[in-house]
VOPAGU-2260 file (C-alpha; in pm, 1 decimal, decimal comma):
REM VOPAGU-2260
SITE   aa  ch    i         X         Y         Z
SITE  UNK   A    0    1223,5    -440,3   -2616,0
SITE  UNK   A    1    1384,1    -418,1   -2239,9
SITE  UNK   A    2    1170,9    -536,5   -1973,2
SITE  UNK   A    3    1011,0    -214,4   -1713,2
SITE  UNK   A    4    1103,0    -284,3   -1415,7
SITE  UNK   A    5     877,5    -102,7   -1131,5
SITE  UNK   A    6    1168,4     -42,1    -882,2
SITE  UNK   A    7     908,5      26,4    -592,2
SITE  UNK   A    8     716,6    -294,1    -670,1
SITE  UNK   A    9    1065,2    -499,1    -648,5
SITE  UNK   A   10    1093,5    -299,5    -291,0
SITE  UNK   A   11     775,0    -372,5    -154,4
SITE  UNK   A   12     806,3    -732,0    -294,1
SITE  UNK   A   13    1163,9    -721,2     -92,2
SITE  UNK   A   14     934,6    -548,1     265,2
SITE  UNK   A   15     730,2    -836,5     220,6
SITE  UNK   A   16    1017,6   -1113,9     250,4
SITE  UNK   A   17    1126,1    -935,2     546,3
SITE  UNK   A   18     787,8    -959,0     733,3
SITE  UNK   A   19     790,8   -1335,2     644,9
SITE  UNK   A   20    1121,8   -1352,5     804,0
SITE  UNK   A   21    1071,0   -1148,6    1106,8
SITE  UNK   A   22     718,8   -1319,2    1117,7
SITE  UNK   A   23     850,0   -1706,9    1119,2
SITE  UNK   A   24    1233,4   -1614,2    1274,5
SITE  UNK   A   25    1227,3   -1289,2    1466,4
SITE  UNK   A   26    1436,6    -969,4    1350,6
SITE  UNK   A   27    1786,0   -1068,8    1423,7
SITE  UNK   A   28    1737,3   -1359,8    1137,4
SITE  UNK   A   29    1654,3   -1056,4     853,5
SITE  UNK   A   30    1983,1   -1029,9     727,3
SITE  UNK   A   31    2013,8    -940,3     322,7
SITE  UNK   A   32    2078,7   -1274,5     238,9
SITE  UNK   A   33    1787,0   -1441,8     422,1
SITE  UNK   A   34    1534,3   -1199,9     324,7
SITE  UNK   A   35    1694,5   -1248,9     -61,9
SITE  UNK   A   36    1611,0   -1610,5     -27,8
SITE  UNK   A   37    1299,0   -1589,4      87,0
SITE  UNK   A   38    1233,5   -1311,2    -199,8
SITE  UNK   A   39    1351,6   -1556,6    -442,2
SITE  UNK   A   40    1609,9   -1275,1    -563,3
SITE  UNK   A   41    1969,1   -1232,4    -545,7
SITE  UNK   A   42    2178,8   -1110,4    -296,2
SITE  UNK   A   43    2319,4    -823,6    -530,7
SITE  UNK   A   44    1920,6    -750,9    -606,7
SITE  UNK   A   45    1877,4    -698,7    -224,2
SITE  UNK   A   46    2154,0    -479,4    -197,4
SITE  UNK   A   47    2049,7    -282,2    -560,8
SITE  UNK   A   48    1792,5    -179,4    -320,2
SITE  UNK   A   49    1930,9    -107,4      26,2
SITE  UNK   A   50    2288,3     -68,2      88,1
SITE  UNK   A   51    2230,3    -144,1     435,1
SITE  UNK   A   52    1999,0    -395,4     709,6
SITE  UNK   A   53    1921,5    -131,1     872,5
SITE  UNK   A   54    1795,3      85,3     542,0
SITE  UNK   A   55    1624,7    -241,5     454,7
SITE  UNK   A   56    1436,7    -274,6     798,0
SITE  UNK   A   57    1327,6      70,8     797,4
SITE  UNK   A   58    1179,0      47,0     445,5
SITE  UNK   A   59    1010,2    -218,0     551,0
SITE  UNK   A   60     850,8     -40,9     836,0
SITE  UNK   A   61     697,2     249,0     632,1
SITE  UNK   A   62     557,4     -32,9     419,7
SITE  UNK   A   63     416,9    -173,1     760,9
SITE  UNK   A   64     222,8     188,2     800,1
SITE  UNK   A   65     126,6     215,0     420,8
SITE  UNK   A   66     -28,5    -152,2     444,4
SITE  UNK   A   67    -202,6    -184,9     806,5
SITE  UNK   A   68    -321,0     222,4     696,9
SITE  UNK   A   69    -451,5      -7,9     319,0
SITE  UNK   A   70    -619,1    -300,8     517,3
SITE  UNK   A   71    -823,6     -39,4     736,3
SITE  UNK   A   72    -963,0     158,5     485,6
SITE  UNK   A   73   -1053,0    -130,7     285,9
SITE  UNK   A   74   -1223,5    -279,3     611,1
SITE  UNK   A   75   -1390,8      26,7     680,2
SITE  UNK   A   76   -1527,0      -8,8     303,8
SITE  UNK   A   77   -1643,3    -319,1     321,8
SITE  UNK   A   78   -1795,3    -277,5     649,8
SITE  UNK   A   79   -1959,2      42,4     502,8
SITE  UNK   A   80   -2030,6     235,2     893,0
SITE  UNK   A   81   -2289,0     488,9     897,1
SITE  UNK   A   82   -2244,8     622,5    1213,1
SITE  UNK   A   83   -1951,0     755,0    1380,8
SITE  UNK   A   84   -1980,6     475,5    1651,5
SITE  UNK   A   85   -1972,1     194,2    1336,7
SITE  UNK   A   86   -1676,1     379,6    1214,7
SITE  UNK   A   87   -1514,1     360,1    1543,0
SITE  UNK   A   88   -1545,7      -0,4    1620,9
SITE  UNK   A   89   -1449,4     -80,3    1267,0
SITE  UNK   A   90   -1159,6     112,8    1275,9
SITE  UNK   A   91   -1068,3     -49,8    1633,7
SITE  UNK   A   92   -1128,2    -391,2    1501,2
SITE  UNK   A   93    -897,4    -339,3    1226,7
SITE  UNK   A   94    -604,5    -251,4    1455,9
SITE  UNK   A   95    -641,6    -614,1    1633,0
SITE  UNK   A   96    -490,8    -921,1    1478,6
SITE  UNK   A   97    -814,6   -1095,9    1382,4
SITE  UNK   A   98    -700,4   -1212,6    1048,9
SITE  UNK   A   99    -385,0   -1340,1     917,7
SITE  UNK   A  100    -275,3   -1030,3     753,1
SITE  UNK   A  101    -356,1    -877,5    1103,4
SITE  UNK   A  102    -161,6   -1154,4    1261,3
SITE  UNK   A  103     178,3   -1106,3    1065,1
SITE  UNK   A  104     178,1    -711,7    1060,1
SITE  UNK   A  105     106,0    -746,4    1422,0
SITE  UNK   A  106     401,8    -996,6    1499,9
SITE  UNK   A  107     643,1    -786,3    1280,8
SITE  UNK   A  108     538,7    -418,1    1426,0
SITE  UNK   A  109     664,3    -595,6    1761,1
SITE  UNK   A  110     969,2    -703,4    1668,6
SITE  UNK   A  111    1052,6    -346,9    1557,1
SITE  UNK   A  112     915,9    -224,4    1862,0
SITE  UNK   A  113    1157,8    -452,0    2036,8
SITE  UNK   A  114    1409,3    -324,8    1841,6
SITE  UNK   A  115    1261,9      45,0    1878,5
SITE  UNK   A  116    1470,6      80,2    2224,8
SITE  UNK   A  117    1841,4      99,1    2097,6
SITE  UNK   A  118    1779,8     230,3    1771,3
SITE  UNK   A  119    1609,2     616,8    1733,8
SITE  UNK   A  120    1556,1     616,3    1371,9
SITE  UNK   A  121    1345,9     290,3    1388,5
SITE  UNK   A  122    1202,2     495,2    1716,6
SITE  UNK   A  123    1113,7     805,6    1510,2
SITE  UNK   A  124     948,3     589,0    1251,3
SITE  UNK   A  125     723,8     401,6    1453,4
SITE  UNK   A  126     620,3     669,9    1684,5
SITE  UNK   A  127     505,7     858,7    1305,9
SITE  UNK   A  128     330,7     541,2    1249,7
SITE  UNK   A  129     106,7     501,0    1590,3
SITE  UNK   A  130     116,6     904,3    1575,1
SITE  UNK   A  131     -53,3     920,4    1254,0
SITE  UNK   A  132    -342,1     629,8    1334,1
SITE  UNK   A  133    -388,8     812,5    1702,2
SITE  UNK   A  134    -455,5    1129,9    1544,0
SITE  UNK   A  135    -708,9     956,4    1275,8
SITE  UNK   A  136    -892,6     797,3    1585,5
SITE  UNK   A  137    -903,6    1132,3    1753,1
SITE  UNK   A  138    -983,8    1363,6    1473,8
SITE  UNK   A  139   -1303,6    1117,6    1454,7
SITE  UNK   A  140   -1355,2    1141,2    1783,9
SITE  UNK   A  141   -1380,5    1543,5    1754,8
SITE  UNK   A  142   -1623,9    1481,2    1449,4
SITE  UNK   A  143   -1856,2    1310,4    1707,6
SITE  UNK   A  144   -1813,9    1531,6    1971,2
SITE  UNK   A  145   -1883,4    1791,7    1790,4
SITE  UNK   A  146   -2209,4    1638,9    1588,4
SITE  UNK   A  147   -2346,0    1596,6    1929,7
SITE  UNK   A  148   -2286,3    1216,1    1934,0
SITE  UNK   A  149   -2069,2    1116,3    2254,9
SITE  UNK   A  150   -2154,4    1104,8    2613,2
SITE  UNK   A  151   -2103,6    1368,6    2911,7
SITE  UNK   A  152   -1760,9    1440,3    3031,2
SITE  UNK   A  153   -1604,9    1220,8    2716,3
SITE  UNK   A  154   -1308,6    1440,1    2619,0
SITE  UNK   A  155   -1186,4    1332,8    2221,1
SITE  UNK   A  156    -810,1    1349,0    2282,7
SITE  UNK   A  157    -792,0    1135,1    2655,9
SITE  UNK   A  158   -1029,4     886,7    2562,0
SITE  UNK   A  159    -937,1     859,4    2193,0
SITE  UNK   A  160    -592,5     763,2    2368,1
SITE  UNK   A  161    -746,7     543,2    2608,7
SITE  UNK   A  162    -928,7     327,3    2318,7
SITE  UNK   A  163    -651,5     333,1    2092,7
SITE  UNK   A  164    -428,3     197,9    2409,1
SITE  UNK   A  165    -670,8     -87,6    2478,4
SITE  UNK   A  166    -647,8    -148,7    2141,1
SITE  UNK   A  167    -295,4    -202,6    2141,6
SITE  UNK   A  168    -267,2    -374,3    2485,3
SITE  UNK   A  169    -542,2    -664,2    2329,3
SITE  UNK   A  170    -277,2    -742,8    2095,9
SITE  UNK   A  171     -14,3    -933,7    2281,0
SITE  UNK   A  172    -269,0   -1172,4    2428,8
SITE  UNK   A  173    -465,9   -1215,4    2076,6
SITE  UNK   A  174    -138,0   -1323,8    1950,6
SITE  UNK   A  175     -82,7   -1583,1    2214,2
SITE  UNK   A  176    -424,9   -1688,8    2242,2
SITE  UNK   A  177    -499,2   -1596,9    2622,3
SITE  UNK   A  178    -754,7   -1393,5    2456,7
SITE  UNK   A  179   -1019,9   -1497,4    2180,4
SITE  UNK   A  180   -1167,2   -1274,7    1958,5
SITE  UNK   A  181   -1524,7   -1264,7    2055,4
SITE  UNK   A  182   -1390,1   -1169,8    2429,1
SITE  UNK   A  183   -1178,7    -862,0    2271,7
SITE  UNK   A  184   -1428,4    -741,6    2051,4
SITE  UNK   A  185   -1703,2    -784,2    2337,6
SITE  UNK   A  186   -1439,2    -536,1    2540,3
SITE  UNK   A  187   -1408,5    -304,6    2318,5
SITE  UNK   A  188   -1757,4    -300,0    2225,6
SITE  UNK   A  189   -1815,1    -227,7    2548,4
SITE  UNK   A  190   -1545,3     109,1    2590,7
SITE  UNK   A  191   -1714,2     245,7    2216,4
SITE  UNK   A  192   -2018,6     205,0    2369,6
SITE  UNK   A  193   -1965,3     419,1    2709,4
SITE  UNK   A  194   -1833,6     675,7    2470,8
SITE  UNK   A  195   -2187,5     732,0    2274,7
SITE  UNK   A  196   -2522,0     909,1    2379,2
């Protein structure tokens, strides 16, 4: 009997080779055949797949969203919140590169952001991506607001944008070490907490 082969698996499988090589060599070194190497596939296999780099790449990218989106609702499981604040700072903590799975999808989403400038379709799909996690944030945000939960003159949508950019500008310096972990989460602990009665 033939083997099944799970054509989406052997794509994500083919995503993940190009993180690793973004991650360890930076975008420009993603080329078919190095990301086939480091799949431990064929060249031919890679290009079964994606006819292109650039279709390759952006595959990759909406496997970015469909993982980091995976690792924080698993997070939020584990951490099991109860209150919309908990949620919040769980979510939060989740964007941050704390862990090595945070580390790499942080490392490759800037090196498509990089790349984000002279191309519009890798544009278009990362603004979906931080689109779709800013509206999550906010929508929470609204939930709270609405149960009664945040402070005086806290409005969802401008300060559900302000969190989510600290958020993203505690990345850079996570990455490089200029900041550790206990002094981002300590930050951020202290913006959720301004936001709550």
């Amino acid at each position: 009997m033939p083997k099944v082969v799970d054509h989406e698996e052997r794509r994500r499988h083919i995503a993940d080779a190009v993180f690793t090589v973004v991650g360890q060599r930076g975008l420009a070194a993603a080329g078919l055949r190095d990301v086939a190497a480091e799949a431990g596939v064929s060249m031919g296999s890679v290009q079964h797949y994606f006819s292109t780099k650039e279709d390759m790449l952006l595959f990759a990218m909406d496997h970015l969203t469909t993982r980091v989106v995976a690792r924080i609702q698993a997070e939020l499981q584990a951490a099991a919140p109860s209150t919309y604040r908990q949620f919040l700072t769980a979510a939060m903590r989740a964007l941050l590169p704390l862990d090595r799975a945070g580390r790499d999808e942080s490392a490759v989403n800037i090196a498509f952001f990089a790349a984000a400038g002279g191309n519009n379709r890798f544009r278009a799909n990362l603004l979906a991506g931080y689109q779709k996690i800013l509206a999550n944030g906010t929508d929470r945000m609204r939930s709270a607001a609405a149960a009664g939960y945040l402070a005086d003159g806290v409005d969802p949508e401008r300060d559900g944008l302000a969190l989510f950019a600290l958020t993203q500008g505690l990345v850079g310096p996570l990455l490089l070490g200029a900041v550790t972990e206990s002094q981002a989460m300590a930050v951020l602990d202290h913006q959720i907490l301004r936001l709550f009665t």
